[in-house]
ZAKE-720636 format. One record per residue (C-alpha): residue in three letters; x, y, z. Coordinates in pm, 1 decimal. Last residue first. Layout:
> Ala X Y Z
...
//
This chain:
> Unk 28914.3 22106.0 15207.6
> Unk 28795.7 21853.5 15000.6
> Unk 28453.3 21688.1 15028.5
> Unk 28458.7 21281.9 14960.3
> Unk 28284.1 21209.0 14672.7
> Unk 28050.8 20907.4 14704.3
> Unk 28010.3 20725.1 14351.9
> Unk 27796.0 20937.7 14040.6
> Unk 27468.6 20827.2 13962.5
> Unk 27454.7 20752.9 13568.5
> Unk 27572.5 20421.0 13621.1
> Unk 27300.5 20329.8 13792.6
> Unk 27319.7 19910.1 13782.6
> Unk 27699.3 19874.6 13782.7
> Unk 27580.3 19970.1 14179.7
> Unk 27543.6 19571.6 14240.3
> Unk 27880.8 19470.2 14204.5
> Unk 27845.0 19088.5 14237.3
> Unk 28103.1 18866.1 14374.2
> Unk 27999.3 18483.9 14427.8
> Unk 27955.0 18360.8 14799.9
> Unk 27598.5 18456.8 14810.5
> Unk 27544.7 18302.1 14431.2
> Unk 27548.8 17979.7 14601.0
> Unk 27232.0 17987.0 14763.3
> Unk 26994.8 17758.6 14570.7
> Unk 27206.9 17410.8 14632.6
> Unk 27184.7 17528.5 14990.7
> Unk 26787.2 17489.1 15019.1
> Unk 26726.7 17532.1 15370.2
> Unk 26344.8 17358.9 15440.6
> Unk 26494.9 17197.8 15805.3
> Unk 26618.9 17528.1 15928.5
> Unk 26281.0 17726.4 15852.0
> Unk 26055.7 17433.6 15926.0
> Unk 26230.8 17452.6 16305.8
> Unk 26199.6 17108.0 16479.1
> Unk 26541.1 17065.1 16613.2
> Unk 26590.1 17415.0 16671.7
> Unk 26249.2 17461.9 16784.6
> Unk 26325.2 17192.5 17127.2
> Unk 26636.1 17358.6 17154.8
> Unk 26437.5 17694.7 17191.7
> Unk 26209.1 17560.1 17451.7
> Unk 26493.1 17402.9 17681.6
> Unk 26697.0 17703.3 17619.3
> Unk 26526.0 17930.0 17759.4
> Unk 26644.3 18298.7 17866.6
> Unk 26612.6 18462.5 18142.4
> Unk 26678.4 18853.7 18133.0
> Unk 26940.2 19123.1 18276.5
> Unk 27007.2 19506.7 18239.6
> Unk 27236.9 19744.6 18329.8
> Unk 27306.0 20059.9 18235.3
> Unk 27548.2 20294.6 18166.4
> Unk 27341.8 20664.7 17955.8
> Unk 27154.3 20674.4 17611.8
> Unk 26787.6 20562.6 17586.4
> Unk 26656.2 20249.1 17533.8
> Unk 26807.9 20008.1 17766.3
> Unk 26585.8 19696.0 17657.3
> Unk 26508.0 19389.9 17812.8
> Unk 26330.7 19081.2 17719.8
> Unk 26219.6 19183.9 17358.6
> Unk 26045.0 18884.0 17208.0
> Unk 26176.0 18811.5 16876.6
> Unk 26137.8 18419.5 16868.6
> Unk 26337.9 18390.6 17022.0
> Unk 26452.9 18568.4 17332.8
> Unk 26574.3 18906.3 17248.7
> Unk 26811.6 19081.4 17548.5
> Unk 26925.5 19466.4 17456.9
> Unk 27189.4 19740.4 17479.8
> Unk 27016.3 19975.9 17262.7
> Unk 27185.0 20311.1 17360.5
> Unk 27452.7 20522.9 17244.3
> Unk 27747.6 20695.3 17452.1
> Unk 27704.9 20395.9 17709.2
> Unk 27908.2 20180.5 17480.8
> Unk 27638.8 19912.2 17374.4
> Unk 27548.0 19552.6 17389.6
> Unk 27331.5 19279.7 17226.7
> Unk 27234.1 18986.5 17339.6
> Unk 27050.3 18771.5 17120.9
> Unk 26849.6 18412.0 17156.1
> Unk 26856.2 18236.8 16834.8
> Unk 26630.2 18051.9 16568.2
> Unk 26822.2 18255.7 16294.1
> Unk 26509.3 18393.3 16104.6
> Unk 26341.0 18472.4 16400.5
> Unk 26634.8 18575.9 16679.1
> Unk 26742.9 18786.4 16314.5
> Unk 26473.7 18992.4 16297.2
> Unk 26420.8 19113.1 16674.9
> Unk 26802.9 19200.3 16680.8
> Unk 26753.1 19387.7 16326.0
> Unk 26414.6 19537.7 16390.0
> Unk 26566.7 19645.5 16771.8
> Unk 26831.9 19828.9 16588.4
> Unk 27103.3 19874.5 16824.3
> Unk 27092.6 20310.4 16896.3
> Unk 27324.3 20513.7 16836.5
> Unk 27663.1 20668.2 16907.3
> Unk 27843.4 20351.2 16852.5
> Unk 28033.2 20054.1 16989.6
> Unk 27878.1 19708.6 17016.0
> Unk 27876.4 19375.8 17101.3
> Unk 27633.3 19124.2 16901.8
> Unk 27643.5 18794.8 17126.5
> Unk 27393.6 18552.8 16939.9
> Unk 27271.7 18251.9 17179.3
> Unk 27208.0 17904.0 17029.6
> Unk 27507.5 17866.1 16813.3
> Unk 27511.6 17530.2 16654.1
> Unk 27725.6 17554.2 16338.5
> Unk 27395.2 17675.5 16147.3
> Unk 27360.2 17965.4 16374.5
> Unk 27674.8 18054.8 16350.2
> Unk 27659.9 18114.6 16004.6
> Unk 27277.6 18254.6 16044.1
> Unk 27424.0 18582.7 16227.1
> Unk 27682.3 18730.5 16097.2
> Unk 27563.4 18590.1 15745.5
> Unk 27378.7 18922.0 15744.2
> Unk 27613.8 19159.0 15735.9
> Unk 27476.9 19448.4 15895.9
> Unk 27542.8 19291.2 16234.0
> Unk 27923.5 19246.6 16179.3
> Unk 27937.9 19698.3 16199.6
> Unk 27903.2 19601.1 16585.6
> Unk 28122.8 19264.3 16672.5
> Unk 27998.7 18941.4 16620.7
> Unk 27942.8 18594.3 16839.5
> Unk 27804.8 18231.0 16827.9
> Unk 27757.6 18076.9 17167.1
> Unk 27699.1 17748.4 17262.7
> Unk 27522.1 17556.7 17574.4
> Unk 27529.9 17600.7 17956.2
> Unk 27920.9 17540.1 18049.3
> Unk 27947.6 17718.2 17709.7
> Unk 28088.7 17587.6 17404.4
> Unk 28224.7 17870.7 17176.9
> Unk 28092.7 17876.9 16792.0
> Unk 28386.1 18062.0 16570.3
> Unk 28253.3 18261.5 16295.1
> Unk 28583.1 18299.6 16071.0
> Unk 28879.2 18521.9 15854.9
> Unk 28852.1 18839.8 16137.5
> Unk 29000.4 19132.9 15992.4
> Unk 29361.3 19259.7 16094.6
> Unk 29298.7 19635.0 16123.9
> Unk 29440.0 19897.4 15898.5
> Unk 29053.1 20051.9 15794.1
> Unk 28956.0 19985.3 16167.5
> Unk 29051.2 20359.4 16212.9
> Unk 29287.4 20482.9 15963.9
> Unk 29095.4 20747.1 15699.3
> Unk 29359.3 20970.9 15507.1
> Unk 29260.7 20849.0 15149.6
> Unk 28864.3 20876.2 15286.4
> Unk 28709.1 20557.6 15269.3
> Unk 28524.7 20450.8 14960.0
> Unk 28208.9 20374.0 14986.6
> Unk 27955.6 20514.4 15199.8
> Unk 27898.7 20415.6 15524.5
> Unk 27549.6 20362.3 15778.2
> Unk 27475.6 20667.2 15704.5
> Unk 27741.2 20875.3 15532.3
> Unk 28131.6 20821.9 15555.0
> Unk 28329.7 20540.1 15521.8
> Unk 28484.0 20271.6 15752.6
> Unk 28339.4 20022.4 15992.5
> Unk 28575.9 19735.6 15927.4
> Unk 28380.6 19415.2 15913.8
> Unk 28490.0 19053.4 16017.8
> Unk 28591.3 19175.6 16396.4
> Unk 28793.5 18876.0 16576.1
> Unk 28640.4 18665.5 16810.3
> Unk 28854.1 18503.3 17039.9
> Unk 28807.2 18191.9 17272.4
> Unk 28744.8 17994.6 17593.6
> Unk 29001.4 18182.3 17775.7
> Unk 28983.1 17982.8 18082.7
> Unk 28917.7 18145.2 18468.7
> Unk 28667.5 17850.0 18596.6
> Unk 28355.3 18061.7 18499.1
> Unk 28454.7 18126.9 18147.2
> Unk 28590.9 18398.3 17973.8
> Unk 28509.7 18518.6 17574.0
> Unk 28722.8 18773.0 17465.4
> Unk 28641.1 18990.5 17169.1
> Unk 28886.9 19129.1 16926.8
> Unk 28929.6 19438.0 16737.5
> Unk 29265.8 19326.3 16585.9
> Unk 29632.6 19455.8 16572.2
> Unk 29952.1 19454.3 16400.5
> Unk 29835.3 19495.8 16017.1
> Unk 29869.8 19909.6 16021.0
> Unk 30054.9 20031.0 16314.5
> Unk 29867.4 20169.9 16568.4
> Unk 29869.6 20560.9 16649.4
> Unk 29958.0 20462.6 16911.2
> Unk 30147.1 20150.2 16978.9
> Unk 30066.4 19801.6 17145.2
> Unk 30388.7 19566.9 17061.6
> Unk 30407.8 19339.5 16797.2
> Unk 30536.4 18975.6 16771.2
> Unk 30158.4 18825.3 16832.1
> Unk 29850.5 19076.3 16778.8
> Unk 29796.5 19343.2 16970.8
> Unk 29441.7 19338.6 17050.5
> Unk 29206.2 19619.3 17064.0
> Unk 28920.3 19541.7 17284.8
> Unk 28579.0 19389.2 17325.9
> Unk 28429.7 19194.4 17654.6
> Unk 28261.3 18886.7 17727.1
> Unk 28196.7 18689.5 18057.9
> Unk 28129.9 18377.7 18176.0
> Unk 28003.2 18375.5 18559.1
> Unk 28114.5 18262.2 18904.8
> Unk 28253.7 18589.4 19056.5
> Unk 28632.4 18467.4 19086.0
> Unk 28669.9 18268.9 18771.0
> Unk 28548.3 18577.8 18615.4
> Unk 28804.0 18826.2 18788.9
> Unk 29063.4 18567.9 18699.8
> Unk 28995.4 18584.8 18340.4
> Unk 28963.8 18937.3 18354.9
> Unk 29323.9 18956.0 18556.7
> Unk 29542.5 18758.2 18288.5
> Unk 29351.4 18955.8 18033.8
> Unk 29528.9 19276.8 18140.6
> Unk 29891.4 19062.3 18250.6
> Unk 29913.6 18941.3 17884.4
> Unk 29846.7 18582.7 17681.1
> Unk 29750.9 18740.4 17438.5
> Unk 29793.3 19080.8 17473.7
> Unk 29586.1 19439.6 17526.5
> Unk 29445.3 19766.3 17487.0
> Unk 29083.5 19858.3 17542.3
> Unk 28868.1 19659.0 17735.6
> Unk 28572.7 19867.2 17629.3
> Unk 28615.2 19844.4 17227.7
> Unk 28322.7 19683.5 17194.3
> Unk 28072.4 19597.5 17486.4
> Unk 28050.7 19411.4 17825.8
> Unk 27881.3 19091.8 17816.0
> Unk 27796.0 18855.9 18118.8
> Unk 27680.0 18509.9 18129.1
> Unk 27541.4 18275.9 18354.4
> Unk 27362.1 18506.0 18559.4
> Unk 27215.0 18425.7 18911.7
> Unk 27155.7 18773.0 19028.7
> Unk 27402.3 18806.3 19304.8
> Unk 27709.2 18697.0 19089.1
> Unk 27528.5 18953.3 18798.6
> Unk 27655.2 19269.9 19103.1
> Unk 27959.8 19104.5 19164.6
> Unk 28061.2 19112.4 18773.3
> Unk 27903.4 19467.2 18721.7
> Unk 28133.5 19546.4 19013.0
> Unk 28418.3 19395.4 18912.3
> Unk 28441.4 19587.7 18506.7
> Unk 28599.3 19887.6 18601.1
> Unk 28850.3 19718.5 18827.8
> Unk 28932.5 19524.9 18460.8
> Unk 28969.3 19838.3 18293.4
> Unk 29275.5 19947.7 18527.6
> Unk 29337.0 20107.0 18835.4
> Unk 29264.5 20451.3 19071.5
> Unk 29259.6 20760.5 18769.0
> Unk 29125.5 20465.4 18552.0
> Unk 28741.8 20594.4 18572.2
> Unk 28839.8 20939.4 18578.3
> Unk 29016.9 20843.0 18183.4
> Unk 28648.4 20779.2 18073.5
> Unk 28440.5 20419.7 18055.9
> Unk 28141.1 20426.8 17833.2
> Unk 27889.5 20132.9 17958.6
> Unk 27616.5 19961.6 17864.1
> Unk 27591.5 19597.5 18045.7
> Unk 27436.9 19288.8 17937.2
> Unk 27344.2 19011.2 18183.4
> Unk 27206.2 18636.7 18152.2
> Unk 27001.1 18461.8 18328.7
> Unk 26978.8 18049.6 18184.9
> Unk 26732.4 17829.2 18129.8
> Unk 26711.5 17446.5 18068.2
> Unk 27076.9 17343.6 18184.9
> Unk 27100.1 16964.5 18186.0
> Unk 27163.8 16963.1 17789.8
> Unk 27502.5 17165.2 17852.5
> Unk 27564.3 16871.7 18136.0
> Unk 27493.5 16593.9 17895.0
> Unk 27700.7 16723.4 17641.9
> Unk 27561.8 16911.9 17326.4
> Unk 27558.7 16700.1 16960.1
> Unk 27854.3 16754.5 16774.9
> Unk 27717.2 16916.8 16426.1
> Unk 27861.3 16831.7 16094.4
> Unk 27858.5 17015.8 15820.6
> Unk 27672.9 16851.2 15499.2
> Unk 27942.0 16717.4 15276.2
> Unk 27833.9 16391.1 15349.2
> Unk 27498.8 16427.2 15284.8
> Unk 27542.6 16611.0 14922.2
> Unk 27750.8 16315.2 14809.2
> Unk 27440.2 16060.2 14964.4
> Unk 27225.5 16272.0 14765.9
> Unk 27421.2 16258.6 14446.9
> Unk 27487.2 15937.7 14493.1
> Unk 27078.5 15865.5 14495.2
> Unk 27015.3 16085.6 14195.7
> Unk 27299.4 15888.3 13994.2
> Unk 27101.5 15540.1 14084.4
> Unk 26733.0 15699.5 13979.4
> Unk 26919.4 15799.0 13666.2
> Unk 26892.9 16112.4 13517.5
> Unk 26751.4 16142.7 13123.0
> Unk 26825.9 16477.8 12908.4
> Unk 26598.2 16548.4 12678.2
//
Protein backbone atom coordinates (compact mmCIF):
# COMPACT_ATOMS: atom_id res chain seq x y z
CA UNK A 1 0.00 0.00 0.00
CA UNK A 2 0.86 3.05 -0.98
CA UNK A 3 2.13 5.48 2.00
CA UNK A 4 1.59 9.63 1.67
CA UNK A 5 3.49 11.77 3.64
CA UNK A 6 2.02 14.20 6.13
CA UNK A 7 4.79 16.79 4.46
CA UNK A 8 3.61 15.89 0.63
CA UNK A 9 -0.18 16.30 1.86
CA UNK A 10 0.64 19.73 3.18
CA UNK A 11 2.31 20.98 -0.41
CA UNK A 12 -0.26 19.62 -1.98
CA UNK A 13 -2.66 21.81 -0.12
CA UNK A 14 -0.68 24.84 -0.15
CA UNK A 15 -0.31 23.95 -4.35
CA UNK A 16 -4.08 23.59 -4.45
CA UNK A 17 -4.35 27.15 -2.45
CA UNK A 18 -2.53 28.98 -4.70
CA UNK A 19 -4.10 27.98 -7.68
CA UNK A 20 -7.41 28.77 -6.14
CA UNK A 21 -8.89 31.98 -8.14
CA UNK A 22 -8.56 34.89 -6.62
CA UNK A 23 -11.26 37.22 -5.58
CA UNK A 24 -10.66 41.24 -5.12
CA UNK A 25 -12.57 42.01 -2.25
CA UNK A 26 -15.56 44.89 -3.08
CA UNK A 27 -14.63 48.66 -2.52
CA UNK A 28 -15.76 50.53 0.24
CA UNK A 29 -18.39 52.36 -1.70
CA UNK A 30 -19.82 48.91 -3.47
CA UNK A 31 -19.89 47.61 0.30
CA UNK A 32 -21.78 50.99 1.34
CA UNK A 33 -24.73 50.06 -0.86
CA UNK A 34 -27.02 47.49 1.13
CA UNK A 35 -30.01 47.28 -1.34
CA UNK A 36 -30.54 48.16 -4.54
CA UNK A 37 -34.05 48.63 -7.09
CA UNK A 38 -33.57 47.36 -10.01
CA UNK A 39 -35.74 47.29 -13.37
CA UNK A 40 -36.36 44.76 -16.17
CA UNK A 41 -38.25 45.61 -19.13
CA UNK A 42 -40.13 43.24 -21.87
CA UNK A 43 -40.30 44.67 -24.90
CA UNK A 44 -40.65 43.76 -28.84
CA UNK A 45 -39.85 46.85 -30.78
CA UNK A 46 -41.48 46.94 -34.60
CA UNK A 47 -40.39 49.09 -37.67
CA UNK A 48 -43.60 51.85 -36.36
CA UNK A 49 -41.53 52.22 -33.45
CA UNK A 50 -38.42 53.66 -35.61
CA UNK A 51 -40.74 55.45 -38.18
CA UNK A 52 -39.58 58.90 -35.85
CA UNK A 53 -35.70 57.77 -34.58
CA UNK A 54 -33.65 55.10 -33.55
CA UNK A 55 -33.57 52.14 -30.85
CA UNK A 56 -32.08 54.23 -28.36
CA UNK A 57 -35.40 56.86 -28.43
CA UNK A 58 -37.13 53.54 -27.88
CA UNK A 59 -35.38 52.80 -24.93
CA UNK A 60 -35.64 56.83 -22.97
CA UNK A 61 -38.70 56.42 -21.59
CA UNK A 62 -38.22 53.14 -19.75
CA UNK A 63 -34.92 54.95 -18.66
CA UNK A 64 -36.93 58.17 -17.28
CA UNK A 65 -39.57 56.18 -16.07
CA UNK A 66 -36.70 53.67 -13.54
CA UNK A 67 -34.94 57.51 -12.91
CA UNK A 68 -38.25 58.16 -10.94
CA UNK A 69 -38.26 54.86 -9.23
CA UNK A 70 -34.89 54.77 -7.67
CA UNK A 71 -33.33 51.90 -9.80
CA UNK A 72 -29.85 51.17 -10.02
CA UNK A 73 -29.97 49.08 -12.87
CA UNK A 74 -31.89 48.63 -15.94
CA UNK A 75 -32.02 45.65 -18.51
CA UNK A 76 -33.53 45.62 -21.79
CA UNK A 77 -33.48 42.20 -23.61
CA UNK A 78 -31.64 40.22 -26.48
CA UNK A 79 -31.39 41.19 -29.68
CA UNK A 80 -33.35 44.65 -28.93
CA UNK A 81 -30.62 47.11 -29.74
CA UNK A 82 -30.19 45.66 -32.91
CA UNK A 83 -27.34 46.62 -35.18
CA UNK A 84 -24.29 48.19 -34.16
CA UNK A 85 -20.29 49.23 -33.57
CA UNK A 86 -17.83 49.51 -31.16
CA UNK A 87 -17.08 52.41 -30.56
CA UNK A 88 -20.19 53.70 -33.03
CA UNK A 89 -22.63 56.69 -33.10
CA UNK A 90 -25.77 53.95 -31.83
CA UNK A 91 -23.91 53.06 -28.60
CA UNK A 92 -22.39 56.49 -28.47
CA UNK A 93 -26.09 57.73 -27.66
CA UNK A 94 -27.11 54.67 -25.07
CA UNK A 95 -24.25 55.43 -23.12
CA UNK A 96 -25.16 58.98 -23.02
CA UNK A 97 -28.83 58.31 -22.53
CA UNK A 98 -27.68 56.39 -19.26
CA UNK A 99 -25.32 58.92 -18.03
CA UNK A 100 -28.23 61.21 -18.55
CA UNK A 101 -31.07 59.35 -16.45
CA UNK A 102 -28.79 58.21 -13.55
CA UNK A 103 -28.90 54.42 -13.90
CA UNK A 104 -26.74 51.37 -15.42
CA UNK A 105 -28.25 49.84 -18.06
CA UNK A 106 -28.09 46.62 -20.26
CA UNK A 107 -29.20 45.87 -23.58
CA UNK A 108 -28.57 42.96 -26.41
CA UNK A 109 -27.71 43.44 -30.04
CA UNK A 110 -25.89 42.26 -33.03
CA UNK A 111 -22.47 43.58 -33.09
CA UNK A 112 -20.28 44.08 -35.95
CA UNK A 113 -17.25 43.11 -34.96
CA UNK A 114 -13.92 45.23 -35.67
CA UNK A 115 -12.76 45.66 -39.59
CA UNK A 116 -16.27 44.64 -40.85
CA UNK A 117 -19.10 46.48 -41.76
CA UNK A 118 -22.92 45.60 -40.64
CA UNK A 119 -24.44 43.60 -43.68
CA UNK A 120 -27.53 41.63 -44.29
CA UNK A 121 -27.73 38.72 -44.60
CA UNK A 122 -24.51 38.84 -42.25
CA UNK A 123 -21.47 37.49 -43.17
CA UNK A 124 -20.42 34.44 -41.41
CA UNK A 125 -17.50 35.20 -38.55
CA UNK A 126 -18.05 39.19 -38.64
CA UNK A 127 -20.45 39.63 -35.96
CA UNK A 128 -21.52 38.76 -32.32
CA UNK A 129 -24.76 38.72 -30.23
CA UNK A 130 -23.42 40.98 -27.70
CA UNK A 131 -24.65 42.63 -24.61
CA UNK A 132 -23.73 46.10 -23.45
CA UNK A 133 -23.41 46.90 -20.07
CA UNK A 134 -23.62 51.09 -19.37
CA UNK A 135 -23.00 52.80 -16.38
CA UNK A 136 -24.42 55.80 -14.71
CA UNK A 137 -21.53 58.24 -15.64
CA UNK A 138 -21.89 57.30 -19.58
CA UNK A 139 -18.82 54.37 -19.61
CA UNK A 140 -19.02 51.20 -21.44
CA UNK A 141 -18.30 49.06 -18.55
CA UNK A 142 -18.19 45.92 -20.72
CA UNK A 143 -19.36 43.28 -23.36
CA UNK A 144 -20.83 40.08 -23.07
CA UNK A 145 -20.67 38.02 -25.90
CA UNK A 146 -23.30 35.01 -26.48
CA UNK A 147 -21.46 31.48 -25.47
CA UNK A 148 -24.35 29.35 -27.05
CA UNK A 149 -25.75 29.45 -30.54
CA UNK A 150 -29.42 28.58 -30.43
CA UNK A 151 -29.57 26.35 -33.44
CA UNK A 152 -31.51 23.12 -34.27
CA UNK A 153 -34.81 22.11 -34.47
CA UNK A 154 -37.23 20.42 -31.85
CA UNK A 155 -37.78 21.52 -28.27
CA UNK A 156 -35.39 23.12 -26.82
CA UNK A 157 -32.91 21.92 -30.19
CA UNK A 158 -32.09 18.94 -31.70
CA UNK A 159 -28.84 18.19 -33.06
CA UNK A 160 -27.61 18.88 -36.00
CA UNK A 161 -28.61 22.11 -37.64
CA UNK A 162 -30.22 22.10 -40.81
CA UNK A 163 -27.34 22.30 -43.87
CA UNK A 164 -29.11 25.63 -44.88
CA UNK A 165 -29.61 26.95 -41.18
CA UNK A 166 -27.63 30.62 -40.62
CA UNK A 167 -28.95 32.33 -37.69
CA UNK A 168 -26.49 32.41 -34.67
CA UNK A 169 -25.01 29.21 -36.36
CA UNK A 170 -22.18 31.85 -38.21
CA UNK A 171 -21.85 33.99 -35.16
CA UNK A 172 -18.60 34.77 -33.33
CA UNK A 173 -19.20 32.86 -29.92
CA UNK A 174 -18.38 34.31 -26.74
CA UNK A 175 -14.76 32.53 -25.35
CA UNK A 176 -15.54 33.96 -21.38
CA UNK A 177 -17.90 34.93 -18.30
CA UNK A 178 -16.77 38.34 -17.68
CA UNK A 179 -17.83 39.74 -13.96
CA UNK A 180 -18.56 43.72 -14.38
CA UNK A 181 -18.07 45.95 -11.24
CA UNK A 182 -20.99 47.95 -10.55
CA UNK A 183 -21.12 51.34 -8.75
CA UNK A 184 -23.32 48.99 -6.27
CA UNK A 185 -21.55 45.58 -6.47
CA UNK A 186 -20.82 42.94 -9.47
CA UNK A 187 -22.59 41.55 -12.11
CA UNK A 188 -22.17 38.28 -13.92
CA UNK A 189 -24.18 38.07 -17.24
CA UNK A 190 -25.62 35.50 -20.15
CA UNK A 191 -27.56 35.70 -23.06
CA UNK A 192 -30.93 33.39 -23.61
CA UNK A 193 -29.97 29.78 -25.03
CA UNK A 194 -26.59 30.55 -22.12
CA UNK A 195 -29.19 29.62 -19.40
CA UNK A 196 -29.41 25.96 -20.36
CA UNK A 197 -25.89 25.62 -19.82
CA UNK A 198 -25.42 25.40 -16.52
CA UNK A 199 -21.95 26.79 -15.86
CA UNK A 200 -23.72 30.10 -17.15
CA UNK A 201 -24.52 30.71 -14.06
CA UNK A 202 -22.14 29.25 -11.14
CA UNK A 203 -18.88 30.54 -13.25
CA UNK A 204 -19.70 33.87 -12.50
CA UNK A 205 -20.82 33.19 -9.49
CA UNK A 206 -17.59 31.88 -8.26
CA UNK A 207 -15.64 35.05 -9.76
CA UNK A 208 -17.84 37.23 -7.53
CA UNK A 209 -20.99 37.92 -9.38
CA UNK A 210 -23.73 38.76 -7.01
CA UNK A 211 -26.56 39.58 -9.47
CA UNK A 212 -27.22 37.16 -12.63
CA UNK A 213 -28.41 39.19 -15.80
CA UNK A 214 -30.05 36.38 -18.10
CA UNK A 215 -31.39 38.49 -21.26
CA UNK A 216 -33.54 36.99 -23.48
CA UNK A 217 -35.18 36.53 -26.87
CA UNK A 218 -37.89 33.96 -27.48
CA UNK A 219 -41.44 33.13 -28.01
CA UNK A 220 -41.84 31.64 -24.54
CA UNK A 221 -41.81 31.82 -21.41
CA UNK A 222 -38.21 32.17 -18.86
CA UNK A 223 -38.42 29.17 -16.83
CA UNK A 224 -39.20 30.32 -13.39
CA UNK A 225 -37.73 26.55 -12.09
CA UNK A 226 -34.53 27.48 -13.83
CA UNK A 227 -34.24 31.30 -12.53
CA UNK A 228 -35.63 30.11 -9.07
CA UNK A 229 -32.98 27.12 -9.25
CA UNK A 230 -30.05 28.67 -10.00
CA UNK A 231 -30.48 32.08 -7.33
CA UNK A 232 -30.21 28.75 -4.83
CA UNK A 233 -27.56 26.81 -6.04
CA UNK A 234 -25.58 29.94 -7.30
CA UNK A 235 -26.16 32.21 -4.17
CA UNK A 236 -27.36 35.02 -6.68
CA UNK A 237 -29.95 37.54 -7.27
CA UNK A 238 -31.41 37.12 -11.12
CA UNK A 239 -32.88 39.28 -13.56
CA UNK A 240 -34.10 37.94 -16.31
CA UNK A 241 -35.60 39.58 -19.45
CA UNK A 242 -37.74 38.97 -22.42
CA UNK A 243 -38.70 40.28 -26.01
CA UNK A 244 -42.30 41.18 -25.49
CA UNK A 245 -43.30 38.32 -28.05
CA UNK A 246 -42.80 35.78 -25.01
CA UNK A 247 -43.12 36.37 -21.46
CA UNK A 248 -41.14 35.63 -18.21
CA UNK A 249 -39.29 38.74 -17.75
CA UNK A 250 -38.58 38.21 -14.04
CA UNK A 251 -36.68 39.50 -10.63
CA UNK A 252 -35.49 36.33 -8.13
CA UNK A 253 -33.94 37.41 -4.97
CA UNK A 254 -32.03 34.58 -3.41
CA UNK A 255 -32.73 32.42 -2.28
CA UNK A 256 -35.48 31.76 -5.02
CA UNK A 257 -38.02 34.16 -4.00
CA UNK A 258 -39.90 35.47 -7.00
CA UNK A 259 -39.94 39.38 -6.70
CA UNK A 260 -41.65 40.16 -9.86
CA UNK A 261 -42.91 38.34 -12.60
CA UNK A 262 -44.46 39.42 -16.10
CA UNK A 263 -46.18 36.24 -16.78
CA UNK A 264 -48.02 36.49 -19.68
CA UNK A 265 -46.97 37.75 -23.15
CA UNK A 266 -47.22 41.56 -24.04
CA UNK A 267 -44.16 45.02 -23.00
CA UNK A 268 -43.98 45.32 -19.58
CA UNK A 269 -42.37 46.63 -16.94
CA UNK A 270 -41.48 45.53 -13.81
CA UNK A 271 -39.12 46.48 -10.84
CA UNK A 272 -37.96 44.86 -7.35
CA UNK A 273 -35.43 45.58 -4.38
CA UNK A 274 -32.97 43.54 -3.99
CA UNK A 275 -30.44 42.97 -0.92
CA UNK A 276 -27.28 42.79 -1.01
CA UNK A 277 -26.38 43.31 2.53
CA UNK A 278 -28.19 39.87 3.39
CA UNK A 279 -26.95 38.01 0.43
CA UNK A 280 -23.23 39.11 0.97
CA UNK A 281 -23.56 38.14 4.35
CA UNK A 282 -24.65 34.16 2.76
CA UNK A 283 -22.02 34.42 0.28
CA UNK A 284 -19.45 34.49 2.77
CA UNK A 285 -21.09 31.98 4.92
CA UNK A 286 -22.82 29.75 2.28
CA UNK A 287 -22.15 25.72 3.20
CA UNK A 288 -22.83 25.19 -0.47
CA UNK A 289 -19.83 27.51 -1.70
CA UNK A 290 -17.55 26.68 1.14
CA UNK A 291 -18.15 22.48 0.77
CA UNK A 292 -17.11 22.79 -3.34
CA UNK A 293 -15.09 19.90 -4.03
CA UNK A 294 -13.13 20.94 -7.37
CA UNK A 295 -10.74 18.02 -7.30
CA UNK A 296 -14.25 15.94 -7.95
CA UNK A 297 -15.42 18.02 -10.93
CA UNK A 298 -13.02 17.67 -13.54
CA UNK A 299 -14.80 15.39 -15.77
CA UNK A 300 -17.13 18.69 -16.61
CA UNK A 301 -14.45 20.05 -18.76
CA UNK A 302 -13.69 16.55 -20.39
CA UNK A 303 -15.77 15.58 -23.66
CA UNK A 304 -18.30 12.94 -23.27
CA UNK A 305 -20.83 11.92 -25.99
CA UNK A 306 -23.54 10.85 -23.99
CA UNK A 307 -26.08 9.54 -26.86
CA UNK A 308 -23.19 6.55 -27.73
CA UNK A 309 -25.50 5.15 -25.05
CA UNK A 310 -28.78 4.24 -27.52
CA UNK A 311 -27.33 3.43 -30.41
CA UNK A 312 -30.24 1.81 -31.67
CA UNK A 313 -32.25 5.28 -31.68
CA UNK A 314 -31.61 6.89 -34.77
CA UNK A 315 -30.07 10.94 -34.64
CA UNK A 316 -32.58 13.89 -35.60
CA UNK A 317 -33.45 13.75 -39.32
CA UNK A 318 -34.17 16.82 -40.71
CA UNK A 319 -37.50 16.52 -43.12
CA UNK A 320 -36.78 17.10 -46.81
CA UNK A 321 -38.83 18.84 -49.01
Amino acid sequence: MMRISVGFLATLLLVSASMAEEITPLSPEQMAREAITVAAVQLTITPADLEEGDVVDVLVPYMVRAQADGADLIVFPEYLFGDFTIPGPLVDRFLAAAKEHDINAIVGGWEALPGHEVTHPRIPGTYANTLLVASRTGDLLGTYRKTHAAVGNGSPYFWPPAPDELGENTMVLGEEYPVIDMDFGRVGLLTCYDGYFWPSFEIPSLRGAEVLVWVNARGGMIEPHITQAASFMTCTHIVASNQGVGAGTQVVGYPAQMLALADSPGNAYITAELNLAELRHQRRNNRMLHQRRPELYQDLATPWRPWDAYPEIPFFEHPRE
